[in-house]
N, C-alpha and C positions, 0 to 999 in steps of 0.2 A: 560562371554557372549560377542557376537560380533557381535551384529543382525543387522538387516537393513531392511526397505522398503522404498517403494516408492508409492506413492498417485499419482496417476493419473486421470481423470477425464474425462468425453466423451466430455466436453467442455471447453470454457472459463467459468470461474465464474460458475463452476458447485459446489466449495466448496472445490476444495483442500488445499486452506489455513486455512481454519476452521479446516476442518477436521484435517491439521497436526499440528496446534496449538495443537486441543484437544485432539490430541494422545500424544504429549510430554507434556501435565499439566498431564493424568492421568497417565503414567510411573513415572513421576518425582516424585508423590505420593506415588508410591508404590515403592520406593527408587532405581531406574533405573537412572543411572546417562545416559541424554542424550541431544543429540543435532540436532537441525533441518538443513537443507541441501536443496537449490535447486541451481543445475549447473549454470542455464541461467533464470535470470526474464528481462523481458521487464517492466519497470514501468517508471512515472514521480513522483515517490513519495518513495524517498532514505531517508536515514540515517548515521550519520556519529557516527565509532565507536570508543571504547575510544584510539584506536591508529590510527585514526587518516584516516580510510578508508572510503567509501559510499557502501551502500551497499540497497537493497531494503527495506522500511520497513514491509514488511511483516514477511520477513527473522528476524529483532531485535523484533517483537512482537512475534514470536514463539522461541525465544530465551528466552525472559522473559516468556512465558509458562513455559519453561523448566526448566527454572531458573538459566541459565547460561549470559554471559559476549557477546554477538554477535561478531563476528570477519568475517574478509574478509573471511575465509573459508568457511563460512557456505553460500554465493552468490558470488563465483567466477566471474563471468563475468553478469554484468547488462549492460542494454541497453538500452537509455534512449531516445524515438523517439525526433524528432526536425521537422520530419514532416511524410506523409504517408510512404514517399519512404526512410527515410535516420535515421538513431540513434548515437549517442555520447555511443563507447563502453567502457565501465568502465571497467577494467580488475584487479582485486585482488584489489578491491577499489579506483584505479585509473585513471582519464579518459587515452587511447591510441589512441583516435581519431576519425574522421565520417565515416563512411561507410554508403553505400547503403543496403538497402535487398539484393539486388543480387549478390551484392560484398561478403556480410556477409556467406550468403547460400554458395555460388561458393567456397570456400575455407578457409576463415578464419575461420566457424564455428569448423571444422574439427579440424582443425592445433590446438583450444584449447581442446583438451579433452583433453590429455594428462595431462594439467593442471587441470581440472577439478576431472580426474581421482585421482591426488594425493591428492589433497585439500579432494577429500571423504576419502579418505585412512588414511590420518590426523587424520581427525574427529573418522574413526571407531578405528585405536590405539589409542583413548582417552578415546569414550565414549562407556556405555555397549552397547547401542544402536544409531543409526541415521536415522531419520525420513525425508526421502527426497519429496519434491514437485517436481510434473512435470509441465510442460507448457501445455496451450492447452490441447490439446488432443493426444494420442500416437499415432492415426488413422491417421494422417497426413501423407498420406504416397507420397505428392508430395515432403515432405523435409525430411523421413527418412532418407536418403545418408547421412547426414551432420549429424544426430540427436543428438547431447549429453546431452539433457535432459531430453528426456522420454526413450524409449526404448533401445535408443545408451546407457545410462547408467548403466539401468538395467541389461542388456546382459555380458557388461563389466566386473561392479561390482557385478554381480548376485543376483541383488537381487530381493525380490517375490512384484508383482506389484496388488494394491489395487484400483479396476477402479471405481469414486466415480460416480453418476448423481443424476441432482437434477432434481426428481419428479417433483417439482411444476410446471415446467415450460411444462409438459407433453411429453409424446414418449419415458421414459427411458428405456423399454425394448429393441425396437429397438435400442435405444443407446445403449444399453450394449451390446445385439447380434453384433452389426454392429461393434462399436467397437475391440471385439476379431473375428471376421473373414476378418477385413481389415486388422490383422497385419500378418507376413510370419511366418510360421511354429516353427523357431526359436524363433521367440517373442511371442508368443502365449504361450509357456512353460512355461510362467513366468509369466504368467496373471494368480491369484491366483483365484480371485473372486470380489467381486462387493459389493461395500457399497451405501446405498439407502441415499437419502440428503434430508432435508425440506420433509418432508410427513407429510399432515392431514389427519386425518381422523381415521378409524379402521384399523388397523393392520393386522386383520384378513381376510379382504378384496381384502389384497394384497398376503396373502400368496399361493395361488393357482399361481398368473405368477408367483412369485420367486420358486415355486415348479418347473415350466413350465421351468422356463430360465437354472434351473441347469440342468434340462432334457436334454436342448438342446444344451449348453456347456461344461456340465461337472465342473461349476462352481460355488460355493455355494455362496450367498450375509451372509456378515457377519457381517450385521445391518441394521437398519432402524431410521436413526436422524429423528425423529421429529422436526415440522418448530418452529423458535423461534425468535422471536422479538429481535433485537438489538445483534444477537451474530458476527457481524459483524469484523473481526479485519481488519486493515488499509490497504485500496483501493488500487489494485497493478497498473491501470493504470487509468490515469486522461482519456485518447483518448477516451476509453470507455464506460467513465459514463454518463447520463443519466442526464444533468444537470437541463436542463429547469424546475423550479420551485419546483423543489428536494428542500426536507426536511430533513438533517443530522438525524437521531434516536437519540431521548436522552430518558433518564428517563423521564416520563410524572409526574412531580411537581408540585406545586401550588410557585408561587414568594414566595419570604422572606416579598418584601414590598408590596403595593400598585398596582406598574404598574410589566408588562413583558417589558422585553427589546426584540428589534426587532435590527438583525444583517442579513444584507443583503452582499452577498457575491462574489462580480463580476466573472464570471465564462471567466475567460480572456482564450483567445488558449495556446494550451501547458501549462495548469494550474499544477502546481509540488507542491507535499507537502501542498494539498487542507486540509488535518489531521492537520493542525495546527487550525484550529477551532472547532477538536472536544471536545478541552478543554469550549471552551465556552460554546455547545449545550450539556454538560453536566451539567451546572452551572441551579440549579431551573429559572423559568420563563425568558430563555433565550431561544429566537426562532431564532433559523439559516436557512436562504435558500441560495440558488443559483438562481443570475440574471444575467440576458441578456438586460434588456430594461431598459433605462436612466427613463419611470417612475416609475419603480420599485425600485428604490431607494428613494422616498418620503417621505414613511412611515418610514424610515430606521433609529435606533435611531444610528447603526454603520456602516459604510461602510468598509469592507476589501477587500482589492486588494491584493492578494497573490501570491507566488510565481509563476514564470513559466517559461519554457523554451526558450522560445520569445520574450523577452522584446519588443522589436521594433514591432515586430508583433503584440504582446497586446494596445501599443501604438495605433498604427494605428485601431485595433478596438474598443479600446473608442471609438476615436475620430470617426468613421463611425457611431456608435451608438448612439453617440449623451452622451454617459456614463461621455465623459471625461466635457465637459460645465459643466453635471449636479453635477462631483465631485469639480469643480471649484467653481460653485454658492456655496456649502455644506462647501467649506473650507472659503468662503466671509462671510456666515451666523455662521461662529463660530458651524459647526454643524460636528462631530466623520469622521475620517477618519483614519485606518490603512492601511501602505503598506505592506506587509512584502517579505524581499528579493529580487527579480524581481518587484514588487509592488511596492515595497522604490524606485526602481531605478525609476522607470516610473514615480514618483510623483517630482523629481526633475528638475532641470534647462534644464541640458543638457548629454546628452551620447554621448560616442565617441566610437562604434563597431565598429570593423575590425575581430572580434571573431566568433560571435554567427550568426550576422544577415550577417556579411560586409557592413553595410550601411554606416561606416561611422558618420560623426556628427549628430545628430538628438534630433530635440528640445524635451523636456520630459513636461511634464503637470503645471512645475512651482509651483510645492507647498509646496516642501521643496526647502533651499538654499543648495545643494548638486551638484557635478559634478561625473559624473560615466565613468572609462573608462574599457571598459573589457581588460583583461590580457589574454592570452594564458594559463599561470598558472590556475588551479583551486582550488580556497581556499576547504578546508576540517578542520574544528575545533570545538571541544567544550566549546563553551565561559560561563563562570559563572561572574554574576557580581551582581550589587543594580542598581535597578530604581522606584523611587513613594516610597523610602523607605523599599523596601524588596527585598528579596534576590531572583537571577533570574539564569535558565541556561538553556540552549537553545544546538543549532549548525547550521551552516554555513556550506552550499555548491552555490558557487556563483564563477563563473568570473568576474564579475563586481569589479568593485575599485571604493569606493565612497568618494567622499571628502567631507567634513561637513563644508560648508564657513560660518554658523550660526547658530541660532536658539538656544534651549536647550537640551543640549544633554540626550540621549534616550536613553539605551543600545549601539550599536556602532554606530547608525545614530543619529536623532532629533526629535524635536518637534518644531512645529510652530503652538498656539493656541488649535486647538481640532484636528491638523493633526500629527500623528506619522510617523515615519519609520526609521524600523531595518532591518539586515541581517540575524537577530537570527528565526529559525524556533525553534518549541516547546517552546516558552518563555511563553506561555498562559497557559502553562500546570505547570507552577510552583502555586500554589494555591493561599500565601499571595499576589506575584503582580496581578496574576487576580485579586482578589477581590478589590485589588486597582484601578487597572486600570479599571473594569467595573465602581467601584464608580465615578472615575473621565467623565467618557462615559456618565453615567446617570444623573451626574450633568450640562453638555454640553447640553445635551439634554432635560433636564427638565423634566428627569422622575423619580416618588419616587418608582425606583427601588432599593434593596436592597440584594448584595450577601450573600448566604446562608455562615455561618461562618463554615461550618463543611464539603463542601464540598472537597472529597482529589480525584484529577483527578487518583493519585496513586493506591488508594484501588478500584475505580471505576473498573479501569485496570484490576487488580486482580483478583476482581468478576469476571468480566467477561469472562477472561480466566480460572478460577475455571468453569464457567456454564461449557463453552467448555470441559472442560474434566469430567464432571457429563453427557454429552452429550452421551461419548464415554461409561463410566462405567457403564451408566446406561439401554445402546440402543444398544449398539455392542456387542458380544459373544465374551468378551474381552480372554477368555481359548485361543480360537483359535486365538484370531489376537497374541497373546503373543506366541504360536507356531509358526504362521506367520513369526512373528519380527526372535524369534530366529534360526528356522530353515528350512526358504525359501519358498520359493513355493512347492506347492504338487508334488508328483512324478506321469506322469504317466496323468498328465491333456491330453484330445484328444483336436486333429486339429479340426476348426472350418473350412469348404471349405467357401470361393475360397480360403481366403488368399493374402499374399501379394508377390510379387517379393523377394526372400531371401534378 
C-alpha cells in the first residue's frame, strides 16, 4: 500500500488538525504503518525533534497519534510570524531567514516545492500511508500561483482531497459548494468529498442538504464528527486566538486538597508555545486563563510569562499595561512567578538585541540576575535534567543567550524566591517536577492545595488522541475513506462552474 490524502478545510480552524490526528490514531490501530504531512504551517508554537529540528507542533502531536518519532519531513517549511507583514522561515527545521508576505508569495514560496515534493515522497516510500494537512483553505485563489500546500500539492502528488467544515460555526453548505467551484477544473478532479466537523444535534436532520450538496457536486460527505469538549490538539497559531479571558479546557475535577490553584497567564504579543501550560490546566483544581490587565493578576496564586516571539515587544507591553509594576510588587511580596523562554528573558536585568527586535540594549524587568544577548544562531535542543528533586525534560528554541550572574539554579536559568526562569518549554509536562513544583507554588502562596499523585500528562495525551480516532471509526464511513486513502479520488467527479483560472 502507498496511499495518501490530504485534509483540507473551507477554513482556518475548520478542524484539519483534529481531523488528521484522528485519521492517523485510527490507521495506526488497524496496523497501517503511517505518517502525518503538512508542506507549509504558519504557527508560533514549534517543536524541536529528536535530531534536533523545529518543526510545528501540531505536526509532532499527529505524529504521536500515529505512533511514530516526528522528524523535519513531516513540516518541511514553517513560518513563524514576527509581525502582520513579515515571518522567520524555518526551512527542514531550520531557521533561513525573514521575509515579508510579499517576498514569500512573489517567489520563494514556489522555488520550495520541490523540496516539499520530496520530503512527501520520503515519507510515502516509508509509510503504507501519509495523511497530509492543508493550510487555510484551497479556495484561496488570490495565492494559488505559488500554492504548495493545498492544491499545488495535491495536483503534484496526486492525491484525493478531503474538504473538512465546521458546522458549528454555520453556512457549511455554501462552504463546501463555494469551495469546489472556486477551484479550476484541474483541482476540482481531486476534491473527493466533504467531512462535516463539530455537529449537534440529529443527524438525521441534516441528511436531506448532504443529499442536496452531492446532487449538486457530485460529491458525497464522508462523515459527520459530532462536537466534543476538550478534543483539541496543540494551537497552530498564537495571532489567532482568542485570548481575552480564555479558559484552557481541562478535565472538570474536584482539587486533591482544600483550595484550587489559580494560574493566570500574561497573554504577551507573539505569544509562542502558549501549550506549555496545558500540563498544568490538566492537573485537578488547577484553573488556567489568559490576561491582559495588570488587575487580573490579583487573584493569581501563579503568574506565567511565556514564551514569545518578541521579547522587546512583550517588554514594552507590560510595562504600557501596567503588568510589569504588578509582576514586580508579586515578586517583592514573595508571591509565584514563572518566565519561560522569552518570559525568562524579559524577567531579567538586561538584553542586548540586534536579532529579533534591533533595539539594541534594553533594560528587562530586573527579577532575575540574568543578562540575555541574542545570537543570530538559533538554539534548537532537548535538555533532560533534575530540578525540586525529580527528573525533568523539556526543549529549547530561543536566540537569546542568557547568562545566570546568581540566584539558584533552575534547570538552565534560576530562581530568586518564588520567581523562576528557564529556557525549557514542555518541562511542566514532566509529572513528578510538576507536582513538585505546583507544591512549592502553593506553599508561596498559602494555599492547601494539593497535586493529584496519579495525574500522567502522558496518558492524558493518549486519551485523548485515542477519542480522535474513536471519532473517525465511529462517525466516518471509514470502508470508503480507506478506498480514498488507497486509491485516490473518484474517476469521473463533474466541474462545478464558474471555477477558477487554470
Amino acid at each position: 500500500m502507498n496511499g495518501g490524502l490530504l485534509v483540507a478545510g473551507t477554513t482556518s480552524d475548520a478542524g484539519k488538525s483534529v481531523v488528521t490526528a484522528g485519521i492517523c490514531r485510527w490507521l495506526v490501530r488497524q496496523g497501517v504503518k503511517v505518517a502525518p504531512f503538512k508542506a507549509q504551517n504558519m504557527s508560533l508554537n514549534s517543536f524541536v525533534t529528536r535530531e534536533g529540528a523545529e518543526i510545528g507542533r501540531a505536526q509532532a502531536m499527529q505524529a504521536q497519534a500515529a505512533r511514530v518519532e516526528p522528524t523535519a519531513l513531516m513540516n518541511p517549511v514553517l513560518l513563524k510570524p514576527g509581525s502582520d507583514r513579515s515571518s522567520q522561515v524555518v526551512l527542514m527545521g531550520r531557521p533561513v531567514g525573514e521575509m515579508t508576505a510579499r517576498g514569500y508569495h512573489g517567489g520563494r514560496q514556489r522555488q520550495l516545492l520541490g523540496t516539499v515534493l520530496d520530503c512527501l515522497a520520503e515519507l510515502r516510500g516509508t509509510y503504507d500511508a501519509v495523511i497530509c494537512e492543508g493550510a487555510g483553505s484551497p479556495a484561496e485563489i488570490n495565492l494559488r500561483r505559488t500554492d504548495i500546500v493545498n492544491m499545488g500539492i495535491a495536483r503534484n502528488a496526486r492525491l484525493p482531497v478531503l474538504v473538512v467544515g465546521d458546522i458549528d460555526r454555520g453556512g457549511v453548505f455554501a462552504s463546501f459548494f463555494g469551495t469546489v467551484a472556486l477551484l479550476s477544473r484541474e483541482d476540482q478532479e481531486f476534491v473527493a468529498g466533504f467531512l462535516v466537523n463539530k455537529f449537534r444535534g440529529d443527524v438525521s436532520l441534516l441528511e436531506p442538504g448532504l443529499d442536496m450538496l452531492k446532487d449538486l457536486t457530485g460529491r458525497r460527505t464522508y462523515g459527520v464528527l459530532p462536537f466534543r469538549h476538550g478534543l483539541g490538539i496543540d494551537e497552530e497559531d498564537g495571532l489567532r486566538v482568542s485570548l481575552r479571558g480564555a479558559v484552557r479546557e481541562s478535565a472538570v475535577a474536584e482539587p486533591v486538597g482544600e483550595d484550587v490553584l489559580r494560574v493566570a497567564v500574561c497573554a504577551v504579543p507573539l505569544m509562542s508555545n502558549f501549550t506549555d501550560v496545558d500540563a498544568l490546566a490538566a492537573e485537578p483544581g488547577v484553573v488556567v486563563r489568559f490576561v491582559d490587565r495588570a488587575a487580573e493578576l490579583a487573584d493569581a496564586d501563579l503568574v506565567v510569562v511565556p514564551g514569545t516571539r518578541g521579547t522587546v515587544k512583550a517588554l514594552t507591553w507590560l510595562r504600557e499595561r501596567g503588568l510589569a509594576d504588578a509582576l514586580a510588587r508579586r515578586a517583592a511580596e514573595g508571591r509565584p512567578v514563572l518566565g519561560i523562554c522569552g518570559g525568562f528573558q524579559l524577567l531579567g536585568d538586561h538584553i542586548e538585541d540586534e536579532v529579533e527586535s534591533r533595539a539594541g540594549h534594553v533594560d528587562g524587568l530586573g527579577l532575575l540576575p540574568v543578562r540575555v544577548r541574542f545570537a543570530r544562531e538559533k538554539t534548537l535542543t532537548r535538555p533532560a535534567g533534575e530540578a525540586l528533586g525529580e527528573h525533568v525534560e523539556g526543549y529549547e528554541i530561543h536566540h537569546g543567550v542568557a547568562e545566570v550572574t546568581g540566584g539558584e539554579p533552575f534547570l538552565d536559568g534560576c530562581r530568586v524566591g518564588a520567581v523562576w526562569g528557564t529556557h525549557w518549554h514542555g518541562s511542566l509536562e514532566s509529572d513528578g517536577f510538576r507536582r513538585a513544583f505546583l507544591r512549592e507554588v502553593a506553599a508561596a502562596a498559602g494555599r492547601r492545595f494539593v497535586p493529584a499523585a496519579d495525574t500522567s500528562f502522558g496518558a492524558l495525551r493518549e486519551e485523548q488522541l485515542d477519542r480522535l480516532g474513536d471519532l473517525i471509526e465511529e462517525h466516518a464511513d471509514t470502508d470508503a475513506l480507506w478506498r480514498l486513502i488507497e486509491s485516490g479520488a473518484p474517476q469521473g467527479l463533474p466541474f462545478i462552474p464558474p471555477g477558477a483560472p487554470a
